[in-house]
Structure formats: C-alpha cells, structure tokens
C-alpha positions as CSV (number, residue, x, y, z in Angstrom):
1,X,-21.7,0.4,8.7
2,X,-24.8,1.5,10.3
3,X,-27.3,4.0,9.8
4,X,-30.0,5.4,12.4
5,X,-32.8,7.6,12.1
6,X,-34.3,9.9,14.8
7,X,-38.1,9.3,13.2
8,X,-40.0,6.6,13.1
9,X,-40.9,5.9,9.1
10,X,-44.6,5.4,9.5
11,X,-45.4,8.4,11.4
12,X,-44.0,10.8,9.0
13,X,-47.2,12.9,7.9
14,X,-47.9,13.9,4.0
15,X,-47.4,17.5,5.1
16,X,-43.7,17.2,6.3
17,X,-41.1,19.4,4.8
18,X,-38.4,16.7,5.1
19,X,-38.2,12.9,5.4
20,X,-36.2,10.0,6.7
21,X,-36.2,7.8,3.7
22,X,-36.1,4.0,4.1
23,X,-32.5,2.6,4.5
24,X,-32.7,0.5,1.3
25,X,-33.9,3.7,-0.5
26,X,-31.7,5.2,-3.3
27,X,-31.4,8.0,-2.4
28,X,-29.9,7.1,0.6
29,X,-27.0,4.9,-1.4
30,X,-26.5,7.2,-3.4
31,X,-25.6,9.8,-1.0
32,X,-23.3,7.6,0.8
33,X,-22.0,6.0,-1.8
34,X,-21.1,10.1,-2.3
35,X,-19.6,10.2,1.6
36,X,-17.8,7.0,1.5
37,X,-15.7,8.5,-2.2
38,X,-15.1,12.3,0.2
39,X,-14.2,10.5,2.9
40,X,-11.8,8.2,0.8
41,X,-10.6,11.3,-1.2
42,X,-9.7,13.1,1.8
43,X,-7.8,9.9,2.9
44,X,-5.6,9.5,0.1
45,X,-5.2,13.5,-0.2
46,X,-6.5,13.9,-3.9
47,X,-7.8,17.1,-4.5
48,X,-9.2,16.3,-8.3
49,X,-12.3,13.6,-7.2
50,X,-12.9,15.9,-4.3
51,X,-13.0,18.3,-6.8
52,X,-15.6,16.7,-8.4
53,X,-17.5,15.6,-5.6
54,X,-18.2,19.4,-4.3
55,X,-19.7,22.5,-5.1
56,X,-18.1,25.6,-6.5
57,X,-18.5,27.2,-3.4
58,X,-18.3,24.5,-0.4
59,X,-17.1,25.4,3.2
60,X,-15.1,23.4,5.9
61,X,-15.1,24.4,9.2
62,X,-14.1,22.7,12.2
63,X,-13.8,22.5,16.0
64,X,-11.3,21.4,18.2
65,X,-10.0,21.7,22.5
66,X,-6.8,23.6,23.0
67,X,-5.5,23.9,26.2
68,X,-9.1,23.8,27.9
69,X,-10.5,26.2,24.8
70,X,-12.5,25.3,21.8
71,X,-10.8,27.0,19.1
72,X,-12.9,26.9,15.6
73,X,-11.5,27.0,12.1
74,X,-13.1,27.6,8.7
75,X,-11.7,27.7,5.1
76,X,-13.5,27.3,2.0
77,X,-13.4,23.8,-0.2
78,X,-11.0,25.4,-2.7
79,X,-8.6,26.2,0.1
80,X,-8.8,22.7,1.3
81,X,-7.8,21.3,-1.9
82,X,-5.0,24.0,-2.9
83,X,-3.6,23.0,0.9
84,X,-3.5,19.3,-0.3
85,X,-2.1,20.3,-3.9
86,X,0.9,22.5,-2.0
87,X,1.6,19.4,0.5
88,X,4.9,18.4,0.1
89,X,5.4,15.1,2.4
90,X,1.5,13.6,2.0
91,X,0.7,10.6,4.2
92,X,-2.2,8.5,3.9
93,X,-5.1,8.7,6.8
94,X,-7.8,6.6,7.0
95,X,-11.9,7.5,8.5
96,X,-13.8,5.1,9.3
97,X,-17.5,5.5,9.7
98,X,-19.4,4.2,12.9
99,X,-23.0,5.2,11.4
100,X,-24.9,7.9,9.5
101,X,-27.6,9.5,10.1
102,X,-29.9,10.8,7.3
103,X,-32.3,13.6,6.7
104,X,-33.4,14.5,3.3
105,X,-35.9,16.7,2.1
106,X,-37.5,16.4,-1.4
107,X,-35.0,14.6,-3.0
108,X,-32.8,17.9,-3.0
109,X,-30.9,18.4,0.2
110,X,-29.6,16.7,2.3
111,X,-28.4,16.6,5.9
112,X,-26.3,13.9,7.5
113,X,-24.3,13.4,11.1
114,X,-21.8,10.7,11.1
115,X,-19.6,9.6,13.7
116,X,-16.0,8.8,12.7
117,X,-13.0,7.5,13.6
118,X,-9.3,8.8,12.2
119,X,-6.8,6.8,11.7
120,X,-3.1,6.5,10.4
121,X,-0.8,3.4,10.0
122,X,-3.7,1.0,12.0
123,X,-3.0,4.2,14.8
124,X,-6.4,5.6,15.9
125,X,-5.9,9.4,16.6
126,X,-8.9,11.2,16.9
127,X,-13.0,10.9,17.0
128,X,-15.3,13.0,14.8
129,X,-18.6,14.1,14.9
130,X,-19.5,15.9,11.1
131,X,-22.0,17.5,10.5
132,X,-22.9,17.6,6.8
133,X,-25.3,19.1,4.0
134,X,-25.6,17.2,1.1
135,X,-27.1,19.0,-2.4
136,X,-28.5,17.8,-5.2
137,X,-26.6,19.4,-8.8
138,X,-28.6,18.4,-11.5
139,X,-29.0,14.7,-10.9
140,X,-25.6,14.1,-8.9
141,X,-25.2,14.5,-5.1
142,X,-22.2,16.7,-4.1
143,X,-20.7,18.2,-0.9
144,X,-21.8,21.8,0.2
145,X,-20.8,22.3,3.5
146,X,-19.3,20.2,6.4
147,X,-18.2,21.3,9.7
148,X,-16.7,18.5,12.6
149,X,-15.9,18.7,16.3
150,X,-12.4,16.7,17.1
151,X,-12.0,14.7,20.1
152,X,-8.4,13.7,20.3
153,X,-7.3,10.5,21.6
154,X,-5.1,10.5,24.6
155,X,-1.6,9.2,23.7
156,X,-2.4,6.0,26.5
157,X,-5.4,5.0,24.4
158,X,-3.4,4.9,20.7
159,X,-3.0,1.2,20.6
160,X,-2.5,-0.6,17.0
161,X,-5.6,-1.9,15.6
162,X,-5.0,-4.3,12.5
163,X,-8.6,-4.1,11.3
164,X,-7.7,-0.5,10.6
165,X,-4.1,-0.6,9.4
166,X,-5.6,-3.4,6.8
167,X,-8.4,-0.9,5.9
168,X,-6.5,2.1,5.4
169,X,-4.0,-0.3,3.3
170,X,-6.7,-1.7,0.8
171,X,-8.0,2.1,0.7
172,X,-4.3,3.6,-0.6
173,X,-4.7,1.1,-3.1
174,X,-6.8,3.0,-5.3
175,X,-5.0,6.5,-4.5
176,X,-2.9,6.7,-7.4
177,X,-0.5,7.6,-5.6
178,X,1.8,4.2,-5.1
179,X,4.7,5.8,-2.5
180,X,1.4,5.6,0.2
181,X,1.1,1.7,-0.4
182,X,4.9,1.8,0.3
183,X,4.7,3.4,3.6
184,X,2.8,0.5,5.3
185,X,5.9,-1.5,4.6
186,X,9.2,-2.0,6.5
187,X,12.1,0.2,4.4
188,X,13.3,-3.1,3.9
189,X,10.2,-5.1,3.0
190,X,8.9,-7.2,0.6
191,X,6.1,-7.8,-1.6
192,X,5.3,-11.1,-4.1
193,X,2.7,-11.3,-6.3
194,X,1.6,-14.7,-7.2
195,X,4.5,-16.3,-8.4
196,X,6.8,-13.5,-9.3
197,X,9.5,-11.9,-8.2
198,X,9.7,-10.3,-5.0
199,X,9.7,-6.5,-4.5
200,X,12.2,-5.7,-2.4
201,X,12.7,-1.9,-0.6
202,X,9.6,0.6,-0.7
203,X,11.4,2.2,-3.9
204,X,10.4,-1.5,-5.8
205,X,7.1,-2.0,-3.7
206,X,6.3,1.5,-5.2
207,X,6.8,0.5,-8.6
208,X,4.6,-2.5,-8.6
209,X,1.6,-0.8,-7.1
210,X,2.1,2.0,-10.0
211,X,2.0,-0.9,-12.3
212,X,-1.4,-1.8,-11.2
213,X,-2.5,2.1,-10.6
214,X,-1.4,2.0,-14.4
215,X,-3.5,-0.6,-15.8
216,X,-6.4,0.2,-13.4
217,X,-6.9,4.2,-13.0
218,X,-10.2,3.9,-11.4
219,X,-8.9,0.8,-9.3
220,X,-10.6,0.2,-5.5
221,X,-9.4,-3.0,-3.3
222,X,-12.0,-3.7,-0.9
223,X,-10.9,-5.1,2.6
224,X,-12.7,-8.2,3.1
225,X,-11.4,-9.6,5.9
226,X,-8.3,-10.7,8.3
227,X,-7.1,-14.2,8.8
228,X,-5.2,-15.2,12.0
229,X,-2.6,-17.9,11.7
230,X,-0.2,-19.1,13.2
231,X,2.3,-17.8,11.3
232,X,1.2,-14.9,9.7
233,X,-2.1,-13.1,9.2
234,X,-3.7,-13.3,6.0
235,X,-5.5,-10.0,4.4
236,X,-7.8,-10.7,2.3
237,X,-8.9,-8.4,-0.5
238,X,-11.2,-8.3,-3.6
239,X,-9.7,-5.8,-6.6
240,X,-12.7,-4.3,-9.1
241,X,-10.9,-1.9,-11.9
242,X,-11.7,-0.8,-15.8
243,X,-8.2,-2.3,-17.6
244,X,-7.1,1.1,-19.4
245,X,-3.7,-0.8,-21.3
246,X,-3.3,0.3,-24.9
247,X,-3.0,-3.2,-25.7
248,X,-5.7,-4.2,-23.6
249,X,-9.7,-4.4,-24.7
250,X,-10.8,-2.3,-22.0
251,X,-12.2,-4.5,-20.0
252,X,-13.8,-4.7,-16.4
253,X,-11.9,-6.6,-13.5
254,X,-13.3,-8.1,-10.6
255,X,-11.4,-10.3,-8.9
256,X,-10.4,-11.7,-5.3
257,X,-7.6,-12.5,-3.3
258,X,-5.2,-12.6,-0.1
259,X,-1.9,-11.4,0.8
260,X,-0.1,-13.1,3.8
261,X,1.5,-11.3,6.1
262,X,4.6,-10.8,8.2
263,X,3.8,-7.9,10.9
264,X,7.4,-6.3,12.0
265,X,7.6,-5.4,15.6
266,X,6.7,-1.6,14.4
267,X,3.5,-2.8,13.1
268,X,4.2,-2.3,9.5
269,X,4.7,-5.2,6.8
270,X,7.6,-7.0,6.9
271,X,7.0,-9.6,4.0
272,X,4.1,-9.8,2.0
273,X,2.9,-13.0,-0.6
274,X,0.2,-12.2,-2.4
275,X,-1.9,-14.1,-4.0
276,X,-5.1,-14.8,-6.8
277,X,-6.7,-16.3,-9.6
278,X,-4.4,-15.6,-12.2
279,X,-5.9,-17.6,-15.0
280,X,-9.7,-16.1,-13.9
281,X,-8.0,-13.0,-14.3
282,X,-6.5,-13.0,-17.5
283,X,-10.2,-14.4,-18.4
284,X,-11.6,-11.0,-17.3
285,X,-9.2,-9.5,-19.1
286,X,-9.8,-10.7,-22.0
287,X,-13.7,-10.7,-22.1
288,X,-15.3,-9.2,-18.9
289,X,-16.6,-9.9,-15.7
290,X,-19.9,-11.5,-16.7
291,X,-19.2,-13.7,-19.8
C-alpha cells in the first residue's frame, strides 16, 4: 500500500483551508483503517458493518463504457445494502488498493482518490478509480459519498493471479459467511487442520470455517505471504480474533500460521493442510496475547 500527496508538506501555508497531513499522521490511519473495513465489507457483501461504517444518508454513484458510451448510475447507501440483503447467490470479490490519496481539512472531512483493482477467485476483472468523501460523526470517520469510473479488463488480459486468489481467500475468512471460504475449493476438496481430520466436500469445508466464525465473530486472517515449492505452495496467514465461547474466558487471539496447498488445474484448492501453534494457541486462549 501506498499513499501520495499532490502538496508538498512544508509549503502548506497557516491560512490554507485544507491540508495534506503527514503519512504517519492519525488521522490518516484512521481513515484508512475506515476504507480498508468498506472495501472489505463490500467484498464479503455484509450490509450490517457497512452499515455502520456510513452515514444515514450516503450516495453511490458510478461510471462505466457501454458499447462506446459512458453510462452513469447512482443509488443511495441504503439501496446498496438492501441490494446485498435481497442477493440470493452472493460470491465473494476482492479490491485491492494500489494507493490513496488524501486530503483532509480540519480534522472533519475528508477527500480521498484511490486506485483499485477488482478481483474474484485470483481473476482480475476490472480497474477503479473512486472518488471518495470521508466525514467526521462525532469522533468516528464514516462514508458519505463515493462515486468510481470502471475500466473493464479485456477477457485476453484475465489471467490468474495467486497473490490475489490468496488475498481475497484470507479476506472471506472474517465474512461470517463460511459457504464463501468453500467456494475457493474444488467440490471435492479438502481441508486439515493441524492434525485433525480432513474436511472433505465444500458442505464439510463450510462447517469448519463456521466453527472458527463461531468462536471468533470479529475474526480477520491477514495474508502474509506465498511460499513456492516444489510441490505445493504454501499460504501463509496470521489469525487475530476476540474468543466469544460460553466456556471460553474471552480472550484475545493472535496467532500465525500456513496452509499448504494443492492448486487444481481450475485454479481453485484441491487439498489444503493447515497448520499452527496449537499449544501457543490454547495459551492465548486461556490468558491473552500479552501474558
């Protein structure tokens, strides 16, 4: 991820109305740290965060070729999310940022451009430009309007890209919604954790994720990074979660690991070992990250 500015810092004068802040600024990760949860939301089609990441009153609009015309479409946030609520056969997309760049003036609003890239399945599909405004609701950044030009991608240019199948794989993770970890498998794959039974069929590889989805409601899986061998291709992964058992003591997880990897000539998982701590695990578990 990076982000660019059009000004330099030291030139802004004491009279401006707006500012570039400083990259390592708060403000500025906070309001990202806003994007990146949208962007995520929107991903894994849940309406309730995006919900709470907007305003009453936000807008969409967008902008896309047809036929050799730019066609526009606009619908308010609420629409948005009552589309998503009525979708019957969801799948999981991924958008992954190329850079942001940041406006803000007086701590209040907000207004960002970032470049993206949409993906499905490791599949890129389309590139973005949004255009955002970011406002500030009491002391917690939300969404008030964003508006985006689509560029599609021509058919010839849709090759498979691993780096994004695995990141839109560790992002369905924390969707809550365990059929979309499923889908990156083969109807007949397979999934082991540690040493216990495999899962086998996306009806069993369902189930597990739920399990963790269970225990971890506010679960994210980061995607750390990709190992190459000669066998397989290791994904490697690190898990941070608040354990919400009835039996449990409530505890926060943080913990990392890798699952290796069979790729099936469709480019979806054939067999899948993974594999972590177990022992610091059921230490965290039992008394926290940090004692």
């Amino acid at each position: 991820m990076s982000c660019q500015f059009n000004r330099d810092k030291t030139e802004i004068s004491e009279s401006a109305t707006s500012k570039t802040i400083h990259p390592e600024s708060t403000e500025e990760k906070e309001i990202i740290d806003v994007l990146e949860k949208i962007l995520i939301a929107v991903g894994n089609q849940n309406a309730i965060e995006l919900r709470e990441l907007t305003t009453e009153k936000g807008s969409i609009g967008w902008t896309y070729l047809q036929e050799g015309t730019w066609m526009n479409k606009e619908v308010t946030v609420e629409e948005y999310l009552q589309k998503i609520m009525e979708n019957k056969n969801p799948k999981p997309i991924a958008e992954t940022v190329e850079g942001y760049d940041i406006s803000i003036t007086e701590d209040r609003l907000a207004m960002v451009k970032a470049k993206t890239i949409i993906s499905q399945f490791g599949v890129p599909r389309s590139r973005e430009v949004n255009h955002i405004i970011m406002i500030k609701e009491k002391d917690d950044w939300k969404l008030l309007s964003i508006a985006w030009t689509v560029d599609r991608i021509p058919d010839e240019e849709r090759k498979f890209d691993l780096n994004l199948f695995a990141h839109n794989y560790a992002q369905v993770w924390g969707s809550n919604r365990p059929e979309f970890v499923a889908m990156f498998f083969t109807e007949d794959g397979s999934l082991q954790v540690n040493d216990g039974d495999p899962a086998v069929g996306r009806n069993a590889i369902s189930n597990i994720a739920q399990s963790f989805m269970t225990k971890f409601p506010d679960m994210i899986v980061r995607f750390d990074s990709l190992a190459h061998k000669t066998n397989g291709i290791e994904f490697h992964w690190t898990l941070s979660g608040t354990d919400a058992d009835p039996n449990g003591k409530g505890q926060k997880v943080k913990v990392s690991g890798f699952e290796f990897w069979t790729i099936s000539e469709k480019n979806l998982i054939k067999d899948s070992k993974g594999t972590f701590p177990s022992e610091e695990y059921n230490r965290q578990l039992e008394f926290g990250i940090d004692n």
